[in-house]
C-alpha positions in Angstrom: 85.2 13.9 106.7 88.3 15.7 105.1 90.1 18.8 106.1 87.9 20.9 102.9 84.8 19.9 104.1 85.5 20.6 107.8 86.6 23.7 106.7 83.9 24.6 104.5 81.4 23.6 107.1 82.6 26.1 109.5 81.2 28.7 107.4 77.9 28.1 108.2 77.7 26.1 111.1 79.9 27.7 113.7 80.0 31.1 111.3 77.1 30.9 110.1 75.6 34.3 111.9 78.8 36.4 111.0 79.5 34.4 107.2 77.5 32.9 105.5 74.1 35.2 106.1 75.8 38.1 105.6 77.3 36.3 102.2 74.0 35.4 101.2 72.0 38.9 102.3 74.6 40.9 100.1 74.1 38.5 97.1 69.9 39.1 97.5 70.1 42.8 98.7 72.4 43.9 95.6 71.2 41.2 93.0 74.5 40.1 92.6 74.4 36.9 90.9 72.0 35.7 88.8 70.9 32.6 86.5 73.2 32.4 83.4 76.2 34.2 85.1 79.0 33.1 84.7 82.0 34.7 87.3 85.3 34.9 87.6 86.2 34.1 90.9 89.7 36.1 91.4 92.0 34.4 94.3 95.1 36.4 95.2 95.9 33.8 97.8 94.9 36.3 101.2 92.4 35.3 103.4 89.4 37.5 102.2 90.0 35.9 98.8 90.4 32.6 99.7 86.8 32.4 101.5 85.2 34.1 99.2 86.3 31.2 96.9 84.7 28.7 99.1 81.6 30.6 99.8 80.8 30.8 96.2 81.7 27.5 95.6 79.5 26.0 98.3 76.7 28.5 96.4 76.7 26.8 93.3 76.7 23.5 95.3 73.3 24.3 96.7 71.8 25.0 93.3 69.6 28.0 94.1 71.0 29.8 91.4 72.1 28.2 88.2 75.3 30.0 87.3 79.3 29.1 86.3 82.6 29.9 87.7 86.2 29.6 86.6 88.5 30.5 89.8 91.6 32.4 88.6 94.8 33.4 90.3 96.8 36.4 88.3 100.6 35.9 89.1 102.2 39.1 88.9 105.3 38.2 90.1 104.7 36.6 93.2 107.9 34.9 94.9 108.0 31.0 94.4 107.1 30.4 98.0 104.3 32.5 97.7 103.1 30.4 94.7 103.7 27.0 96.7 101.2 28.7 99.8 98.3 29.6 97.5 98.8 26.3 95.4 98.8 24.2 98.8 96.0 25.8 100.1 93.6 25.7 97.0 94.2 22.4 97.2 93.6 22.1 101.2 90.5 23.8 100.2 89.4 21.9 97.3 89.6 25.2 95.2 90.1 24.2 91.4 91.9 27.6 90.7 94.1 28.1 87.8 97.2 30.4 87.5 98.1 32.4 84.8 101.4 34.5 85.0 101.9 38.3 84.3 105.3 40.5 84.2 103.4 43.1 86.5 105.9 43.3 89.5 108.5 44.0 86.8 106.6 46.5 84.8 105.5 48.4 87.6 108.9 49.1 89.0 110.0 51.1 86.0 107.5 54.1 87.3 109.8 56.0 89.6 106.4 58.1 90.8 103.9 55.9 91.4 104.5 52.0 91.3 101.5 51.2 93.5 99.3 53.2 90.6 100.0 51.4 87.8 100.3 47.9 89.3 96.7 48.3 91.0 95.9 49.8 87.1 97.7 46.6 84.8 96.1 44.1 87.8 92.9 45.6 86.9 93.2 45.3 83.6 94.7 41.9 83.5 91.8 40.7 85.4 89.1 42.5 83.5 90.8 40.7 80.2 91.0 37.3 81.5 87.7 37.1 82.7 87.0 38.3 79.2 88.7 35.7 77.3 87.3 33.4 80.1 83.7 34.2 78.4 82.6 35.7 82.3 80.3 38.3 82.4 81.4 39.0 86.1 84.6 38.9 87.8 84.3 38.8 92.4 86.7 40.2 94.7 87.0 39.7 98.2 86.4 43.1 99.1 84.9 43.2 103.2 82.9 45.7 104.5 86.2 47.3 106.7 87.3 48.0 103.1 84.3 49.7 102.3 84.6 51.6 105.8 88.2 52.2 105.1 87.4 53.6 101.5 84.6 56.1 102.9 87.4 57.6 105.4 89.9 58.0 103.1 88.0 59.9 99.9 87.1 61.9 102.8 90.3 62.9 104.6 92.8 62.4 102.0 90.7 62.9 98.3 88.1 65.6 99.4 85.0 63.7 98.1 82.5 61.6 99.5 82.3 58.3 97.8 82.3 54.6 98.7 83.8 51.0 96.9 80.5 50.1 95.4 79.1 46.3 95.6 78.6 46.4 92.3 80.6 48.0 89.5 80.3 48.0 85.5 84.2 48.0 84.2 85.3 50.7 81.8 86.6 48.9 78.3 85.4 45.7 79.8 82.1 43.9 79.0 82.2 42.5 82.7 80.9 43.2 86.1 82.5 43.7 89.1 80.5 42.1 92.0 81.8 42.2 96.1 79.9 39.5 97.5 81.9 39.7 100.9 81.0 43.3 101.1 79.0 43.1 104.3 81.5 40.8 106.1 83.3 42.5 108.8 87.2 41.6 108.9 87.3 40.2 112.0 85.3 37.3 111.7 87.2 36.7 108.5 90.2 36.7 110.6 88.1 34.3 113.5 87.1 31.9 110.8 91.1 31.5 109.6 91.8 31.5 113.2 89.5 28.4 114.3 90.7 26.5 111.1 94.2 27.0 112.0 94.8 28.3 108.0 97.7 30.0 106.7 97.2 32.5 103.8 99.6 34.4 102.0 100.2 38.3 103.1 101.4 40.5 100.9 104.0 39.2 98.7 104.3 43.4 96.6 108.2 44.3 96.9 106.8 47.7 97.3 104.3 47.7 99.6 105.5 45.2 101.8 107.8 47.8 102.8 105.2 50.8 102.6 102.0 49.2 103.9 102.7 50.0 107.7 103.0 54.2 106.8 100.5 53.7 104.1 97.1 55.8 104.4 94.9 52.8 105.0 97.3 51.7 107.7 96.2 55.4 109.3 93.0 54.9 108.6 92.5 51.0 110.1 94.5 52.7 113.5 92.0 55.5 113.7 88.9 53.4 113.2 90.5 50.9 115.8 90.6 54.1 118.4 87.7 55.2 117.7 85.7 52.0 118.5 87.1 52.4 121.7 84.6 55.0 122.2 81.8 53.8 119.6 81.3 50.6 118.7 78.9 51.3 116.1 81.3 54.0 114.0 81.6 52.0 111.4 78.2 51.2 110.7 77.5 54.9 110.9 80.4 55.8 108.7 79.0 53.0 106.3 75.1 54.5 106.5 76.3 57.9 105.8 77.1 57.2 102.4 73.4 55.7 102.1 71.6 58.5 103.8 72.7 61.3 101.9 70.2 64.2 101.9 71.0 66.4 98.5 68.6 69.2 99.8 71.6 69.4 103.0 74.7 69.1 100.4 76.6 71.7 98.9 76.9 70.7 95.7 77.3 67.2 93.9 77.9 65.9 90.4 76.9 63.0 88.3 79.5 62.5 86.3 79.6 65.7 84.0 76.6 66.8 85.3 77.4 69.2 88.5 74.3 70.6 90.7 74.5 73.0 93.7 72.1 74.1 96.6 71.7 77.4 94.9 69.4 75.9 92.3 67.0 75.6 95.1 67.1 78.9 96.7 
């Protein structure tokens, strides 16, 4: 047996429990993939990624659902060593991924305010036009559920709003879904599985937030949630349910869209 099919095994035989049922419960719970899809599998050569590749992959192998990929990496600028890691490893992993090259890096540089806006904005885009042009009617990210967590935390203490990174998301300008298939995954068995396969995945290769990513808000936000599950092990869970249990007759106000309602309307 070869190094990808020891690898891919792992997921669920040894990870089976914390991987693969969790893959395959988020697919069925959110009705994430369906016959006649056909999804763009983005790889941006990290770890979450790079699984999610394979998880999908071994998916299609079992024919329960007749559906299409195309796995697609977006350069935007990536260092050549960076390039040589994620080439290595598709190929370690028997990923058929393809790379198509962007001047993102370079373009997001020239805004002095913001560089991390408008490269997360043009990647976006890039994506969401590729997958077009691929014919894909869906494009998955390797978003886990500390993400998710992580996202809840942050609208709150830093944007004033409750609101969550969805598992499923229709694109604006784009006649494609977005679909998070690792969404209930928690990182650390991500991190386990890389772990007992002795893999190597890129890290950040950004020349801006390689730098920044240590002060950055998420990095506040992973070093609270790490404290606080010191003290409760199940606050992320709880964090995660609160944006499913939300009672509107015990909220303030809320919007949908345009559309803004307050408690007052049922006084």
């Amino acid at each position: 047996m070869d190094n990808y099919n020891k690898t891919e095994n792992t997921i669920f035989s040894e990870f089976k429990k914390t991987i693969w049922k969790k893959f395959r419960k988020t697919i069925n719970d959110y009705d994430m993939i369906k016959d006649g899809d056909k999804i763009a599998v983005c790889i941006s050569g990290g770890k979450d990624s790079m699984l999610l590749a394979l998880c999908i992959q071994r998916l299609k192998k079992n024919n329960e659902i007749n559906f299409d990929t195309e796995y697609i990496i977006m350069n935007p600028g990536y260092p050549e060593e960076s390039l040589i890691k994620i080439r290595s490893n598709c190929e370690l992993l028997g990923i058929p991924a393809k790379i198509y090259d962007t001047n993102i890096f370079d373009s997001a540089m020239k805004s002095p305010k913001n560089p991390c806006f408008l490269c997360s904005r043009l990647r976006r885009g890039s994506l969401y036009a590729k997958a077009q042009e691929l014919n894909c009617n869906k494009i998955a990210l390797g978003h886990h559920f500390d993400d998710v967590v992580e996202t809840i935390l942050m609208a709150m203490l830093y944007g004033s709003q409750t609101q969550t990174m969805l598992p499923r998301l229709k694109a604006k300008n784009y006649d494609v879904e977005v679909i998070r298939p690792l969404y209930m995954i928690r990182e650390s068995d991500i991190i386990s599985w890389t772990d007992y396969n002795n893999l190597d995945f890129c890290s950040c290769s950004c020349p801006v937030s390689a730098e920044k990513q240590k002060d950055s808000k998420r990095a506040e936000i992973k070093s609270l949630l790490a404290e606080q599950r010191i003290k409760n092990p199940d606050i992320d869970m709880n964090i995660f349910r609160s944006v499913e249990n939300i009672d509107l007759e015990r909220i303030i106000s809320y919007h949908n869209r345009s559309e803004y309602h307050s408690f007052i309307e049922n006084l």
